[in-house]
C-alpha positions in Angstrom: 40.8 56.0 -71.4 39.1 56.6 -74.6 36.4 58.9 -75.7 34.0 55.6 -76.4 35.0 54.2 -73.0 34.2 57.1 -71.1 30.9 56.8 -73.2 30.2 53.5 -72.0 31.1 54.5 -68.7 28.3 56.8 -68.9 26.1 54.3 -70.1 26.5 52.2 -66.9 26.3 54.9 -64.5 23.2 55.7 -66.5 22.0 52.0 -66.2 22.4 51.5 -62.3 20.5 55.4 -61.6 17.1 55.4 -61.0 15.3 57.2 -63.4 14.7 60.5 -61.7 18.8 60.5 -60.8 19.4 59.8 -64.5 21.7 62.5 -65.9 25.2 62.5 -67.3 27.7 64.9 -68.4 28.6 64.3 -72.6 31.9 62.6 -72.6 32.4 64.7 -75.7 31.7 68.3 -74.7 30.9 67.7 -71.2 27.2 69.4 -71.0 24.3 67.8 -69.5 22.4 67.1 -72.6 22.8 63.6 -72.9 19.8 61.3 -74.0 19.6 57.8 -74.1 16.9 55.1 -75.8 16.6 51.6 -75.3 15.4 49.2 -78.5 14.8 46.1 -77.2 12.9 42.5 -77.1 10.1 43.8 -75.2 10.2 39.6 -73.4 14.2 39.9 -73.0 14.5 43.4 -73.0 17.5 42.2 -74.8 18.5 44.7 -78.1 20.7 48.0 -78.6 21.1 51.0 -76.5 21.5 54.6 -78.2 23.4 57.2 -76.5 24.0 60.5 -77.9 24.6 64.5 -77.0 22.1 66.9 -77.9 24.7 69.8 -77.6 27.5 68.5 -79.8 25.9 65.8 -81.6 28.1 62.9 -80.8 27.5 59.9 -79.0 27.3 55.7 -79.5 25.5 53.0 -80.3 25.8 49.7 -78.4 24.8 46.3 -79.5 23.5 43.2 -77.4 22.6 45.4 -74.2 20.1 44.4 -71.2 17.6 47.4 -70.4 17.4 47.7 -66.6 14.4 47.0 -65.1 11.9 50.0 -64.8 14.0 51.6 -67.7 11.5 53.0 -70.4 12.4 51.3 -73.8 11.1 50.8 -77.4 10.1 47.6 -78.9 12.8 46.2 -81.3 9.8 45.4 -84.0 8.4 49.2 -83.9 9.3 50.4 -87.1 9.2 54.1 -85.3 11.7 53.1 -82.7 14.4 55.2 -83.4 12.1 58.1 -84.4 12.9 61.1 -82.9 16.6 60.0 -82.3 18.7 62.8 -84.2 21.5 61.7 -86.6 24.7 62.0 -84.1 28.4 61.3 -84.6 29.5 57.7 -83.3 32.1 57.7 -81.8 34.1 54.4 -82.1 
């Protein structure tokens, strides 16, 4: 398996928690300092899904996601989506 799929294995095991269960080891380094933010369609809730490690600084961005239900998210047309979101390694 590759470091991006065990990312995106994350991401679904992420997805299908509820949001108090929500935590995941980094794929990367293996703490539990992963964060994750959802910039979507607020109608669809159709957009991109960032993923990263606040230990090591790595993580992904993934393109043409579905937030979950109940999942907090960002509007796609905020221009402060992303703010906060820390430049990270993507790992490919």
């Amino acid at each position: 398996m590759t470091e991006r799929d065990a990312w995106l294995k994350a991401l679904a095991r992420w997805s299908t928690a509820s949001e108090t269960d929500a935590t995941a080891a980094c794929p990367h380094c293996g703490r539990g300092e992963v964060r994750l933010r959802y910039v979507v369609d607020p109608d669809s809730r159709v957009g991109f899904a960032l993923m990263w490690c606040d230990a090591c600084g790595h993580g992904i961005s993934v393109s043409r996601v579905r937030a979950p239900e109940g999942a907090p998210v960002r509007s796609i047309d905020d221009a402060t989506a992303t703010e906060g979101v820390p430049e990270f390694t993507r790992v490919e």
